[in-house]
C-alpha positions, 0 to 999 in steps of 0.5 A: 278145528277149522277157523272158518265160522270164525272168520266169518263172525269176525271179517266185519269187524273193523281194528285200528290201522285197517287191521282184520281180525281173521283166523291168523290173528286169533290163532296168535293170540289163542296159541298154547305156545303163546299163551298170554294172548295179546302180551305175549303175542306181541312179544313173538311179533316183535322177534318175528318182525326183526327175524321171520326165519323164527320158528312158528307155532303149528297152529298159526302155520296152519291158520295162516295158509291160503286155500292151496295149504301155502303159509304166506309169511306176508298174512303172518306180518300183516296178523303182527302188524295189529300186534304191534303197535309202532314203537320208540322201544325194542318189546323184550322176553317177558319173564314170569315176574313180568307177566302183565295183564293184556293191553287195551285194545281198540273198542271195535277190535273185540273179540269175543272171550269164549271163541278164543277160547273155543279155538284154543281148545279145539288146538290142544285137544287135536294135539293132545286128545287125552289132555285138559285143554287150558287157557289164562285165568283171565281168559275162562273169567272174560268167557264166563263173563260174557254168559247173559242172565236168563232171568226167568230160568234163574228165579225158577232155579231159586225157587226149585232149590229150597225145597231141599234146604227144608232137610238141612238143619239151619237153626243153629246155622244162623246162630252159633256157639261163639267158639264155633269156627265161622260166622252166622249165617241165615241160609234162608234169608240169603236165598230170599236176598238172591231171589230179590237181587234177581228180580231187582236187576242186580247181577249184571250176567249168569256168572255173577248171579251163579257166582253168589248163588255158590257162595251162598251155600260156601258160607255154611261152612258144612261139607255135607251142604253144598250144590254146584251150579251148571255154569259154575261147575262144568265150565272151568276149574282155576289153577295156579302153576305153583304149590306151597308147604308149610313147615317148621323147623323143627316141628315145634316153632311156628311154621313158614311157606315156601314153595313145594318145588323147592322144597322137593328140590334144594331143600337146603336153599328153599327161601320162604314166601313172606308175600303172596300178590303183596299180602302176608303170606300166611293172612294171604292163605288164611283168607283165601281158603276162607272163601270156600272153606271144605271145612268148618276150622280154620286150621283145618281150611289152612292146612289144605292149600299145602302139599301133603302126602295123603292128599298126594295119595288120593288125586296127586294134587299139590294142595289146594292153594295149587288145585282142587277143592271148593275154591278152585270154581272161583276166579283167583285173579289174573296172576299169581306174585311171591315175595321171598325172604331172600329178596328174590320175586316171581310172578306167574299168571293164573290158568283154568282148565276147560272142562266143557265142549267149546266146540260149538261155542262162540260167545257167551249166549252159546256157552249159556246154551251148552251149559245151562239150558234144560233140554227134556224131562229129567231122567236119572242117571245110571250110578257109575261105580269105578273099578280104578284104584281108589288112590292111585298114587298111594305107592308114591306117597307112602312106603310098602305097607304090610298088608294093605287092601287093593284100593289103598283106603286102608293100609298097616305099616312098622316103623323101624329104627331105635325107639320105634321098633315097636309102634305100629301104624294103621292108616285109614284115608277113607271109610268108604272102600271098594270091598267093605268085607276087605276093609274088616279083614285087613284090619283084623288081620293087621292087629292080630299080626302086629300084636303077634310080632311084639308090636304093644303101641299103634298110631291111626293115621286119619289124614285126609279121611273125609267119611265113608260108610259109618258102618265101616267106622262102627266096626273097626272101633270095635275092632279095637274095642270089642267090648264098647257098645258104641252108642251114634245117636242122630236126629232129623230135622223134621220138614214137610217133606220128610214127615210126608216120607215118614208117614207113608213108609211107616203106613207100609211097614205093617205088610212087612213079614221078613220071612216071605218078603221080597227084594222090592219090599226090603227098602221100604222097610228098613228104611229110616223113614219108617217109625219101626226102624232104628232104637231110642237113646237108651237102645230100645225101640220106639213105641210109636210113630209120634215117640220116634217122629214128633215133631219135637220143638227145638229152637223154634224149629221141627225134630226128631227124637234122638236115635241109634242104628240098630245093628241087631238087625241083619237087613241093616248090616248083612244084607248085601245090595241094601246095607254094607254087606258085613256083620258088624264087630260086636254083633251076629257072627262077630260077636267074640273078638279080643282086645289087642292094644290098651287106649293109652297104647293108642294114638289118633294122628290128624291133619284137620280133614277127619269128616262124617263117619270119620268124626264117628270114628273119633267120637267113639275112640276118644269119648267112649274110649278114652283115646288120645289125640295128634293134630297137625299143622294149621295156622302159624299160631300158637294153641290147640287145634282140632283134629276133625275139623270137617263136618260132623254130621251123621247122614248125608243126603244127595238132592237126587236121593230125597227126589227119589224117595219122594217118586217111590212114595207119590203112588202111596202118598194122599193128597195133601202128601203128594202137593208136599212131595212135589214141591221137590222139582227135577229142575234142581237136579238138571241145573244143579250138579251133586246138590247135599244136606246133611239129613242127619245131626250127629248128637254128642252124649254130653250133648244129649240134654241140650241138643247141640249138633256136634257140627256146633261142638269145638273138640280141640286135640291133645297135642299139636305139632307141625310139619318139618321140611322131611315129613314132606319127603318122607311120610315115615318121619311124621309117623315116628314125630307122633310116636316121639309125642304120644310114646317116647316123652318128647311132648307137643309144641302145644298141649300134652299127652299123659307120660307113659310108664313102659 
């Protein structure tokens, strides 16, 4: 990129000593290979100073020729002569532990945080096209910083936003069961206290206010309700340059940290992190992964800021303590210091990848304009389905299966060796594959051979599965049991809106004739606004739109009746391009399937992540059929955990879906319908990347009677264990662990599993 526009910015402004903050001097303190700006600037200063025969990075070669392409080392000077101040002292290498932050730098000498990063950037990437550029943490944080609020646009954002929130039940939200994993949270009163703050002048810039705007909805501690504001979400992601595991000795005692790197290399040596940026290391990563929990336990949030095999399957990432996950959008500081027990410490200083084009930007306005203003009428975007492998470092995370489908979301293995040479395993990262028909067929497939080779127990590997499509989870329970009529029963919180949607859709069903219809009458009337639709608790069909809408009053607030998918109905399950393309076990032309393993020959094996359909799953194993369960990990301490500890919710709803339904409606809608659906503004959508509710409760059967989601329902595991320092190597020694507890009488490091009788 050339450096002349910001020569131009910058020739005026005046540094201490007569210095000139040119193109030379901002590509020293930007250049990736000296990448702590000023600190390390002026430690390669300092050795260029006593030896210009030093190699010099490309880029400060480049940036400190004259017009005729002539390096004059006498520009390199003069660039180090404002790095470094005189001095009694010699500066020495600096070391990662002795990483500081930048020094302070004369007032009028500022240079503006986003174009340093804009050069930095526009250097990496004509070095490595295909690479994330990244810069310091600091850095991206002085850049986002720098973004003035654009007050107006900001409240016009709030006020676009809660309309949506009207989908997403917030009653029991603002007052939980005292078991429940997080705090009460008043999601509409927080909104309100956004809106306020902006009009009392209370954030000083669009960062901040954003900032707030992101953990409003963080604070809900539900997976299925969570929106990315622009600036937040297509700016930057912070990163750490090290990872962790959690491992016990033994998988019985308590477990420590340490870092994955040396537990990957020198196990025998790996010394434990007793203190993270001075802090207990386990209070520290108990309270970060707080912040912006992907999950609504505790356990659970802990157990992802380490290194695991299955998330390593998914993305390759390292925990989310290293990358990844909601977190990762907020500033984790400057550097990043571990203590260990065998005396030693390590410093290192954060990063942040560059996720916009900086190419234009020179300051905080500009990036304001790259990334949040609105340009045009909104228009949606064309769905993208990616033909990629859905975990494409599966093989390295897991041994050769025995049948796997192509995308890896499901896979079958044997374990071997004494003791296990007849336990099975079935591994589910996902329920939501590229081919739903493969899914079935694999799992059909892999229970009939396993129980064909002499193989009488199986263990269902669910970790990391976040959901998927709950009809995929629907059929491979009853798969394994085809006789157990699974019962799913939800509810809608009833807003305007969805009765406005409900109405019309309802109103339509009455032209439908599913012998004559057409392809664009279908999702009309199978849809889930319509009172025709979907069966009572008790399977049979509602009698008439006030029977399935109401509103019923729960909590001072709006329902629906409870109900259930009816999978008699082929336009909901067969139907391909409207519904997932399969019958359902149990159902149509699967209705005669055999049994191949008893429940007590069943274990469920968890790491905490298990959400949505996957809660479905679980629910349907372990209440309806009596299955046992393994959680892994969490927190050092000692008791039960859960083993979903994600969200529980029956039906997720993307902002742009409910801005959808509402346009199909308004031709149909009256009057009084269409000043409701409009309220629903296209604005969310252009400043706000993949707004969610959770449409839909799911109501647990004990449940019925007092309505309680079981979002608010704590379901602890049978039996805990934790992670050894060989399951982080070897996947297979998790596995047998769990056959040990579930099969072999080796019991839990807490909780039990009844003794089976061989």
């Amino acid at each position: 990129m050339e450096y002349i526009w910001i020569v131009l910015l910058l020739q005026t402004i005046s540094i201490a000593a007569g210095c000139v903050t040119d193109s030379c001097l901002l590509a020293l303190r930007s250049a990736p290979h000296i990448s702590r700006r000023h600190a390390a600037a002026q430690d390669f200063c300092t050795a260029y100073l006593q030896d210009p025969t030093i190699d010099v990075p490309d880029e400060v070669k480049t940036a400190c020729q004259d017009e005729n392409n002539v390096l004059h080392q006498s520009r390199i000077a003069s660039a180090c002569a404002c790095e470094v101040a005189p001095t009694e002292t010699t500066s020495t290498l600096v070391t990662p532990a002795q990483i500081t932050s930048p020094p302070a730098v004369a007032e009028d000498s500022f240079v503006e945080p986003c174009a340093l990063v804009s050069s930095s950037s526009a250097t990496q990437i004509a070095t490595a096209p295909y690479a994330w550029p990244t810069v310091t943490a600091q850095l991206a944080h002085e850049c986002l910083n720098s973004m003035p609020l654009n007050k107006t646009a900001a409240i016009q954002l709030v006020d676009a936003i809660a309309p949506y929130l009207e989908w997403q039940n917030l009653a029991w939200k603002k007052d939980p069961p005292a078991d429940y994993g997080c705090p009460a949270h008043d999601v509409i009163a927080a909104l309100d206290q956004v809106r306020k703050n902006l009009v009392e002048n209370k954030y000083e810039n669009e960062y901040v206010f954003q900032i707030d705007l992101y953990g409003l909805f963080l604070k809900g501690c539900d997976g299925h309700m969570l929106m990315f504001p622009d600036a937040v979400s297509r700016s930057f992601v912070f990163t750490r340059q090290r990872s962790l595991v959690s491992v016990s000795e033994d998988g019985r005692s308590l477990p420590v940290i340490k870092l994955y790197d040396d537990v990957e290399n020198s196990p025998e040596t790996a010394s434990v992190v007793t203190k993270i940026n001075g802090i207990d290391a386990s209070t520290y990563i108990s309270n970060f992964s707080s912040k912006a929990p992907d999950f609504n336990d505790a356990d659970a949030a802990y157990n992802s800021m380490f290194f695991s095999k299955s998330s390593f399957a998914e993305a390759g990432t390292k925990g989310y303590f290293s990358s990844n996950g909601l977190i990762h959008h907020i500033y984790p500081g400057p550097t990043t210091s571990f203590t260990f027990a065998n005396g030693s410490s390590l410093t290192l200083e954060n990063l942040a990848t560059v996720l916009a084009d900086f190419d234009n930007v020179a300051n905080g306005q500009q990036l304001y304009s790259t990334l949040c203003a609105v340009h045009g009428d909104y228009h949606e975007a064309e769905e993208y389905e990616s033909e990629t492998m859905a975990y494409p470092y599966f093989d390295a995370a897991y041994p050769e299966p025995i049948i796997a489908t192509s995308d890896s979301t499901l896979s079958g293995h044997y374990l071997d060796g004494q003791g296990y040479e007849d336990v099975a395993v079935l591994t589910v990262l996902a329920f939501d594959p590229q081919s739903t028909s493969q899914f079935q067929e694999v799992a059909q497939q892999f229970l009939a051979d396993a129980k064909r080779d002499g193989k009488t127990k199986i263990i269902i590997d669910l970790s990391n599965n976040r959901g998927g499509f709950v009809l995929q989870c629907y059929d491979l329970f009853r798969q394994f049991f085809p006789t157990i009529e699974q019962r799913g029963i939800s509810r809608w919180r009833a807003g305007k809106a969805f009765m406005a949607l409900a109405n019309i859709f309802s109103a339509d069903f009455n032209k439908f004739d599913p012998a004559t219809t057409t392809n664009h009458q279908i999702p009309w009337n199978i849809s889930l606004f319509s009172h025709h639709f979907n069966l009572d608790a008790s399977s049979k069909p509602f009698r008439s739109f006030e029977e399935k809408f109401g509103p019923y009053k729960i909590r001072d607030d709006n329902f629906t009746n409870t109900m259930q998918i009816n999978l008699d109905e082929p336009f909901y399950s067969l139907s391909d391009g409207y519904a997932i393309g399969i019958d359902i076990t149990g159902y149509g032309s699967r209705k005669n399937f055999t049994q191949h393993f008893d429940a007590k020959d069943i274990i469920m094996l968890y790491d905490g992540f298990c959400s949505s359909a996957c809660y479905a799953f679980s629910n349907f194993m372990r209440a309806q059929a009596g299955v046992k369960s393994i959680a892994m990990g969490g927190r050092p301490r000692e008791g039960l955990m859960q083993g979903v500890g994600g969200n529980k919710g029956a039906l997720i709803l993307s902002w742009k879906s409910i801005f959808k339904y509402a346009q199909q409606a308004l031709p149909k809608a009256s009057e009084a319908q269409a000043k409701i659906l409009k309220e629903l503004s296209p604005l969310a959508l252009q400043r706000i990347d993949n707004g969610l509710v959770n449409a839909q409760d799911f109501i647990p059967l004990d449940h019925l009677g007092d309505g309680l989601p079981a979002q608010y329902v704590r379901e602890e595991s049978d039996c805990r264990l934790f992670y050894t320092e060989k399951m982080i190597n070897d996947i297979t020694f998790l596995w047998e662990a769990a056959a040990d507890a579930a099969f072999n009488g080796k019991g839990c490091a807490y909780g039990s599993l009844p003794e089976r009788m061989s």
